[in-house]
C-alpha positions in Angstrom: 155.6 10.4 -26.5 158.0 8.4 -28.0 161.7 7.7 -26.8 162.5 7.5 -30.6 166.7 6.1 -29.6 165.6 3.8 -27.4 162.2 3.1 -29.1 160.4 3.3 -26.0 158.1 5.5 -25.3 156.6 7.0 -21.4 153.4 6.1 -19.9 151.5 7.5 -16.4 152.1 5.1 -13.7 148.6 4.3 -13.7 148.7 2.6 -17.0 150.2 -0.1 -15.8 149.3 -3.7 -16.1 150.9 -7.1 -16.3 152.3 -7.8 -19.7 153.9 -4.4 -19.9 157.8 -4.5 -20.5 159.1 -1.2 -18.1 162.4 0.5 -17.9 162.8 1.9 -14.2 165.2 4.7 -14.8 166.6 4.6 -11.4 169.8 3.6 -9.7 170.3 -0.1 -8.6 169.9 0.4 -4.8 166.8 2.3 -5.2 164.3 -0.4 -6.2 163.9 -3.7 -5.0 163.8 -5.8 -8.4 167.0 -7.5 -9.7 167.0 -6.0 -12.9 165.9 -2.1 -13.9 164.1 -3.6 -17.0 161.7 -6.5 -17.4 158.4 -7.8 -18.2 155.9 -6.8 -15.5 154.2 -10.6 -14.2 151.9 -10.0 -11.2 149.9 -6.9 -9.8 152.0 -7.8 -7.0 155.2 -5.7 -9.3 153.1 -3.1 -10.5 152.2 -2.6 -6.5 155.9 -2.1 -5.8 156.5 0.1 -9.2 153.8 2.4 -7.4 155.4 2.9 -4.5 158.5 3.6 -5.9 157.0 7.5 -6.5 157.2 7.6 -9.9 155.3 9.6 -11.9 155.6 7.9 -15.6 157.9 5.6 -16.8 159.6 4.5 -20.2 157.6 1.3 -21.8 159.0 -0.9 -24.7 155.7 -2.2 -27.0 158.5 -4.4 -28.7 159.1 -6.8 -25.6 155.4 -6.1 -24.0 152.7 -8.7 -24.2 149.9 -6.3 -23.5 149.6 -2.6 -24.1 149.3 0.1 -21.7 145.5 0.4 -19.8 144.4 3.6 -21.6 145.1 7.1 -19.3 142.9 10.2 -19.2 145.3 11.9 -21.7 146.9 10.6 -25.0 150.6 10.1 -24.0 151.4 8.0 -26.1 151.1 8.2 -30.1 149.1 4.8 -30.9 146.7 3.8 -33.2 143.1 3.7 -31.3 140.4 1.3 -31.8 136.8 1.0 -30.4 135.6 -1.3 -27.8 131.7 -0.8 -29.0 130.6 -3.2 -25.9 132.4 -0.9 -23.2 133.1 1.9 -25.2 136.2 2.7 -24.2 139.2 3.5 -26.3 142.1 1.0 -26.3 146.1 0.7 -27.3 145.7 -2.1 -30.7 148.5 -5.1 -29.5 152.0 -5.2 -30.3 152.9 -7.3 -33.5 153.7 -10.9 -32.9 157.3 -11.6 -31.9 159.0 -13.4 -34.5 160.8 -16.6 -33.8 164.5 -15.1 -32.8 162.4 -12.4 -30.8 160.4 -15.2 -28.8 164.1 -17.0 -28.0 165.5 -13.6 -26.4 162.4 -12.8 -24.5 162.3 -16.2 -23.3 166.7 -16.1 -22.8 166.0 -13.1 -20.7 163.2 -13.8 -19.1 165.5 -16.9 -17.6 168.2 -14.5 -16.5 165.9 -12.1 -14.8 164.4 -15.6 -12.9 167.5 -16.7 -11.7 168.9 -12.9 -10.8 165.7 -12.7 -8.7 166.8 -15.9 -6.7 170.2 -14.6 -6.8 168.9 -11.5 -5.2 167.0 -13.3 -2.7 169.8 -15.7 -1.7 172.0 -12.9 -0.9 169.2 -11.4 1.3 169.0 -14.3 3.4 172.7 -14.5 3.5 172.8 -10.9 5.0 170.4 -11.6 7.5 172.5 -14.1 8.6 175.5 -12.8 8.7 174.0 -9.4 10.9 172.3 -12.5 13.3 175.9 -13.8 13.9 176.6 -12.0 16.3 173.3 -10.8 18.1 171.4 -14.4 18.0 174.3 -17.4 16.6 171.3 -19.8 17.2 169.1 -18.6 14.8 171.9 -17.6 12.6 172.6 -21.1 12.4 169.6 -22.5 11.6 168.8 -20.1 8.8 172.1 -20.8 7.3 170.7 -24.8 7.6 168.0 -24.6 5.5 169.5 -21.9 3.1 172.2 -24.6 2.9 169.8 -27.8 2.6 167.5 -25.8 0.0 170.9 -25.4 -2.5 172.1 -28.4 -1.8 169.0 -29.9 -2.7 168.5 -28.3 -5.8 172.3 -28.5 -6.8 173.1 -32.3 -6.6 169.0 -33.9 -7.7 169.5 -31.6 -11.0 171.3 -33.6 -13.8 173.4 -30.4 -15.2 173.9 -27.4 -13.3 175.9 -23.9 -14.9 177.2 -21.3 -13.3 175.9 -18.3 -13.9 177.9 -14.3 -13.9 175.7 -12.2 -11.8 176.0 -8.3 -11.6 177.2 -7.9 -8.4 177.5 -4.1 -8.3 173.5 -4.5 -6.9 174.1 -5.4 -3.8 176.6 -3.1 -1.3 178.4 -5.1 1.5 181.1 -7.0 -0.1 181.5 -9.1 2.9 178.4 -11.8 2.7 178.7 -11.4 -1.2 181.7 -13.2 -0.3 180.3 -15.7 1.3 177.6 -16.5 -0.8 180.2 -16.5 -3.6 182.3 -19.3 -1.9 179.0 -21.3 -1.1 177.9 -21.4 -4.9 181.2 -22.3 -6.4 181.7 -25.0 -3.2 178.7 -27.1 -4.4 179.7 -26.9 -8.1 182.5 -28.1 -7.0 180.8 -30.8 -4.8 178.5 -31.7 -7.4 181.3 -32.8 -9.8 183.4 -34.8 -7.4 180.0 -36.5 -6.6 180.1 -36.5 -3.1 177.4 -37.3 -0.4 174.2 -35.3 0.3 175.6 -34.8 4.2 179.1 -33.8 2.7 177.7 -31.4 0.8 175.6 -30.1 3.7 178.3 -29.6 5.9 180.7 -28.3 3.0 178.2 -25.6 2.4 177.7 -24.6 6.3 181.2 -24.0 6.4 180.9 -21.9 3.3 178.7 -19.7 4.6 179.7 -19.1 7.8 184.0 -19.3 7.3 184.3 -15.6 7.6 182.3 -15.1 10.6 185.0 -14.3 13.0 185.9 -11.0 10.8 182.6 -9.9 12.6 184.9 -8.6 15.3 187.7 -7.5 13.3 187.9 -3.6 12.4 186.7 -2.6 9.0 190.2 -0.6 8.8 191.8 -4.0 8.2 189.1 -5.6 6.6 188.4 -2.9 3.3 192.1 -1.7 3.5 193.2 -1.2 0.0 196.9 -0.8 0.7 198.8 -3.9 2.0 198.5 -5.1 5.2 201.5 -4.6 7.9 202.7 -7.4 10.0 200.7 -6.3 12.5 197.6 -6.0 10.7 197.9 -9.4 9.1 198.4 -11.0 12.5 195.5 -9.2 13.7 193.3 -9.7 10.3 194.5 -14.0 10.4 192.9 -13.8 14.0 189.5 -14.2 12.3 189.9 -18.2 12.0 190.2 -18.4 15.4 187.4 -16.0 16.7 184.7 -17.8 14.4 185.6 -21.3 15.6 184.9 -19.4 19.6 181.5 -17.8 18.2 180.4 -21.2 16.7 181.3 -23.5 19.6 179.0 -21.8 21.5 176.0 -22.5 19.0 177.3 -26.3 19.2 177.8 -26.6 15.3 179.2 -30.0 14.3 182.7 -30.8 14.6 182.7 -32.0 10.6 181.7 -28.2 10.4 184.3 -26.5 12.3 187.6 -28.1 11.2 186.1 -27.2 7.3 186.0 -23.7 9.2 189.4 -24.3 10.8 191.2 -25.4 7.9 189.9 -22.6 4.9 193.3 -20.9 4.9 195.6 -23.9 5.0 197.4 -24.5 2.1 198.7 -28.0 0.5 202.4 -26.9 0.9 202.0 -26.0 4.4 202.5 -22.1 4.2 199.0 -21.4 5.3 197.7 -20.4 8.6 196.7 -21.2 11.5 198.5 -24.3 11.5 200.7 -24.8 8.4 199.2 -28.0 8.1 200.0 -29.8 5.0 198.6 -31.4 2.1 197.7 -34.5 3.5 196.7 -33.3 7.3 193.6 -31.0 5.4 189.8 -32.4 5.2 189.2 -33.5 1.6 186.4 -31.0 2.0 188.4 -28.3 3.1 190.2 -28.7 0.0 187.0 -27.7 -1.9 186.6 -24.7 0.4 190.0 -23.3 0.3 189.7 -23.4 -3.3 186.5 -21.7 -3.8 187.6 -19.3 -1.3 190.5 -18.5 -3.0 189.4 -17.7 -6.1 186.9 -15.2 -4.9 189.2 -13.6 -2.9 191.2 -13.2 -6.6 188.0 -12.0 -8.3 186.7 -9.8 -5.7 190.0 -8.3 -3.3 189.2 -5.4 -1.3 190.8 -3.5 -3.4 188.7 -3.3 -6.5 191.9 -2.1 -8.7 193.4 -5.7 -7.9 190.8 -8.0 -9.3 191.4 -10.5 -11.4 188.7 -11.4 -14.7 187.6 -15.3 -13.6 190.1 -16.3 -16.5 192.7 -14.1 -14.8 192.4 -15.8 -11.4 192.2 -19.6 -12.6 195.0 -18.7 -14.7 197.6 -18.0 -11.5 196.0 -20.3 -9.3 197.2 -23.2 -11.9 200.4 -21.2 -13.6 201.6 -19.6 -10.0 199.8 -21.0 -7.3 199.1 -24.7 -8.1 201.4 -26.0 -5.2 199.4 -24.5 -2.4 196.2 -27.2 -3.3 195.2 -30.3 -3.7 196.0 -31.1 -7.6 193.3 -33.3 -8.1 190.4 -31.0 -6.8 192.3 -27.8 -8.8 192.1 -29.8 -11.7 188.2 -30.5 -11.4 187.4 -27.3 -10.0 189.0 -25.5 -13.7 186.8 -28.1 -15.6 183.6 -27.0 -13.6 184.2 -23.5 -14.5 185.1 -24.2 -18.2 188.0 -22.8 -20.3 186.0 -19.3 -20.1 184.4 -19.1 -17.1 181.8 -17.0 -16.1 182.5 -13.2 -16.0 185.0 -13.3 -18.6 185.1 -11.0 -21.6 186.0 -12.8 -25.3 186.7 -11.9 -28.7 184.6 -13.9 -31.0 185.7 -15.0 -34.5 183.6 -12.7 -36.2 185.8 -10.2 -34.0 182.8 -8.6 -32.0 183.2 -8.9 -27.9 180.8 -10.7 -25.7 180.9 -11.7 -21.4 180.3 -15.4 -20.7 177.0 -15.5 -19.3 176.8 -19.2 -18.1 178.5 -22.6 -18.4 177.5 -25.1 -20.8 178.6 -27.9 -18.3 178.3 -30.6 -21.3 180.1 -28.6 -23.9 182.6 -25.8 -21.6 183.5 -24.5 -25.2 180.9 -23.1 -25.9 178.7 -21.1 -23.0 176.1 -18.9 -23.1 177.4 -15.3 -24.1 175.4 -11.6 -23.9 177.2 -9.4 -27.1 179.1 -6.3 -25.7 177.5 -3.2 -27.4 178.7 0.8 -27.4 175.9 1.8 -25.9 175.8 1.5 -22.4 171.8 1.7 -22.8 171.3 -1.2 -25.4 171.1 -4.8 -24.2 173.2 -7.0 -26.2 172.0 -10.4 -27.6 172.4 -13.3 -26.3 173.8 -16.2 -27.4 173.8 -19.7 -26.8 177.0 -20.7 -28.6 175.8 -24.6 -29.2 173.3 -23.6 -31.5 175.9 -20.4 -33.3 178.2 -23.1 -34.5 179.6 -20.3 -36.9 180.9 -18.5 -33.9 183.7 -19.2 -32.0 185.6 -17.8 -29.1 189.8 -16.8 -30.6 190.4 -14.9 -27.1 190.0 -14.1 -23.4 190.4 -10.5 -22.7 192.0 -9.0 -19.7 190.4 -5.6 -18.8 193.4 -2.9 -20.2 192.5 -5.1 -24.3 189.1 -3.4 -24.2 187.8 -0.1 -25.5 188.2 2.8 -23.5 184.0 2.7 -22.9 183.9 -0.6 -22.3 187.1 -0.7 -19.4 185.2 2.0 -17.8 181.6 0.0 -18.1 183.7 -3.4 -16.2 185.1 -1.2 -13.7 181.9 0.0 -12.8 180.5 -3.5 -12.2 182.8 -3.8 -9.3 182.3 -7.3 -8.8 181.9 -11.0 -10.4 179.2 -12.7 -8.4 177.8 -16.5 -9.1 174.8 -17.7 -8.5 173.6 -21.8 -9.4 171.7 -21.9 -12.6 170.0 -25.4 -13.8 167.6 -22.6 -16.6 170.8 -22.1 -18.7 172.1 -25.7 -18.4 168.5 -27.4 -19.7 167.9 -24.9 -22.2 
C-alpha cells in the first residue's frame, strides 16, 4: 500500500530488482550501505538488502528506473498490464523524469558514489589503525597504498572539492580523525603544488600522527571535561610513543619528523619541543594545520565543536600566530569563504549546508536545502548555475530553529572526504 506522506509505498523483499529506488528504514550502524536510501545498481545490493532480514521495504516509483518484479499478492496499488507472450502480470513503468528530476537523480547519485568511497576509505583506515599495534609492518604498508591511491587521484585531477560527509555513520572518532587530517592535508598539498613524493610522505604522516594515543587510556583520550596537568602531560606523551612504535617498522625519516613536529606551533608554544616558526618542516606546517582544524570541528567533547566556518574563523581572528601565515592563508582559500559543513541563509531567506567546494568559484558551492522534515531530502543546488541565489549569512548552530539545532547535534561530526564528481560537474 501506499506511504501516501512520503509517496512511497512497501514492497515484499522478494520484489526486488536493480532499478528500484529503496528506503532501508533502519539505523545507520545496521546496514552496510552509505546511505539508507538509493537506487539499487547490482544484484550484488539486492543480495545484501536480503540479508539484512527484512521482510518488505518502502519503495519510491518517482526516483526508480524499473518497477517492482511482480509478488504473489497485490501490495502495491498499480495499474496492471498483460505480458501476452509470458503471461504474467507486470507493474506499467514510472513516468519519464523531467529535466530538473534527471539533474537531482544524477546530483544524488554522485553524492551516494563518493559517500560509498568515503565509507570505504574509512574502513581501510580502521583496519589500520587496529594493525598498529598487533602487526606495524603491515600497518604500514596498507597505509602506503591507501596513501599512494589518494594521492594519485588528488594531484593528476585538474579541480578537486571538498566534500561534507555525514560522519555520525561511522563510531570510533579516533581514525575518523585521521582520515579527516589526511583529506584536508592533500587539499592543502594540492594547492601549494607540491611534489608527488611530498605529498606521499605528507599523507603517511597524516594517517598515522595519532598512533601513539594507541597506548594512551581512553579516560584521557574521550574526556569531555578539561584535562589536569597531569593528564595533559600524560595525553602530550602520544608524540613521543608513536615516533618509538614507527621506528621499529623503519618508516622514513621525512615521515617521522612530519610525525614529530604535528603539535609545534609557529610561535613556539607547542610541544614537544617549542620549536619555532622557522625550525618546523614546510610540510609539517600543512599537517599542523589540518590537524588543527579537525580537532576544532570534531573535540571530544561534542558540545565544543565548532561549524567549519566557526573553526577557520579563530584560527585566523585568534589563533593566526601559532602557523605559518602563508600556508593559513592558502589553506582558508582551499576551503572557500563557506566551507564544507557550514549552514547558510540564502537570499531568498531559506537555509541550506554547503555540500562541496566549487574550487574555481569558492562563492558559490554546491548546497542541499534544509527542510522541516527530518524525512524529506532537500534539493540540491549547484549555486553557479542558481545565479539568483546568493548566500547573506553563515550560521552558527544556537541561529537555527529549534528542529534543526537538534537535527546538527545529532550529526555529531563534520567529516571530508576528496571529491573530483562535484568539482567537474
Amino acid at each position: 500500500m501506499p506511504n501516501h506522506a512520503s509517496d512511497t509505498f512497501y514492497i515484499d523483499i522478494d520484489q526486488l530488482q536493480v532499478g528500484l529506488y529503496v528506503h532501508l528504514d533502519l539505523g545507520w550502524m545496521d546496514h552496510p550501505f552509505s546511505v539508507s536510501n538509493f537506487k539499487i545498481t547490482d544484484d550484488g545490493q539486492i543480495e545484501t538488502i536480503k540479508s539484512l532480514g527484512l521482510k518488505q521495504l518502502r519503495y519510491d516509483p518517482k526516483r526508480s528506473s524499473n518497477p517492482p518484479l511482480k509478488a504473489d499478492q497485490n501490495v502495491l496499488e498499480f495499474p496492471l498490464r498483460k505480458n501476452n507472450s509470458t503471461n504474467v502480470e507486470i507493474i506499467d513503468e514510472t513516468p519519464e523524469l523531467s529535466p530538473t528530476q534527471r539533474k537531482q537523480l544524477a546530483l544524488r547519485q554522485a553524492i551516494g558514489e563518493s559517500e560509498q568511497k568515503f565509507m570505504n576509505t574509512c574502513a581501510e583506515v580502521k583496519i589500520i589503525q587496529k594493525l598498529t599495534t598487533e602487526r606495524p609492518e603491515q600497518a604500514y604498508s596498507q597505509a602506503e597504498t591507501l596513501v599512494q591511491d589518494l594521492v594519485t587521484s588528488t594531484l593528476t585531477e585538474g579541480d578537486v572539492a571538498i566534500h561534507a560527509m555525514n560522519g555520525h555513520r561511522i563510531g570510533d572518532q579516533h581514525y575518523l580523525h585521521e582520515l579527516n587530517t589526511l583529506v584536508v592535508s592533500m587539499l592543502l598539498a594540492k594547492n601549494l603544488n607540491i611534489t608527488d613524493e611530498d605529498a606521499v610522505n605528507l599523507g603517511m604522516a597524516a594517517i598515522l600522527h595519532d598512533i601513539g594515543k594507541r597506548q594512551i587510556s581512553d579516560k584521557i583520550l574521550l574526556k569531555r571535561d578539561p584535562l589536569t596537568v597531569r593528564e595533559t602531560a600524560i595525553y602530550q606523551t602520544h608524540v613521543v610513543l608513536g615516533l618509538t612504535m614507527l621506528k621499529e617498522v623503519s618508516v622514513p625519516r621525512k615521515i617521522l619528523t612530519l610525525i614529530a613536529q604535528h603539535h609545534e606551533f609557529a610561535d613556539g608554544s607547542g610541544y614537544p619541543k617549542g620549536l619555532h616558526c622557522e625550525q618546523i618542516d614546510p610540510l609539517a606546517h600543512i599537517l599542523i594545520i589540518a590537524n588543527m582544524y579537525d580537532n576544532l570541528c570534531n573535540p571530544a567533547n561534542p558540545a565544543l565543536s565548532k561549524t567549519p566556518y566557526e573553526a577557520l574563523s579563530a584560527m585566523f581572528a585568534q589563533q593566526r600566530h601559532q602557523f605559518d601565515q602563508t600556508m593559513l592563508r592558502r589553506f582558508i582559500k582551499c576551503l572557500g569563504i563557506y566551507p564544507p559543513g557550514s549552514v547558510v541563509r540564502l537570499s531568498d531567506q531559506t537555509l541550506a549546508t554547503v555540500l562541496s567546494t566549487n574550487p574555481q568559484q569558492p562563492l558559490r558551492p554546491f548546497i542541499q536545502m534544509l527542510s522541516d522534515d527530518a524525512d524529506e531530502e532537500g534539493e540540491i543546488i549547484d549555486l553557479r548555475e542558481a545565479l539568483t541565489l546568493n548566500i547573506v549569512q553563515c550560521l552558527k548552530p544556537e541561529q537555527l530553529p529549534q528542529l534543526l539545532q537538534t537535527r546538527m547535534r545529532l550529526k555529531q561530526r563534520t567529516s571530508y572526504f576528496i571529491d573530483k564528481v562535484y568539482a567537474a560537474s
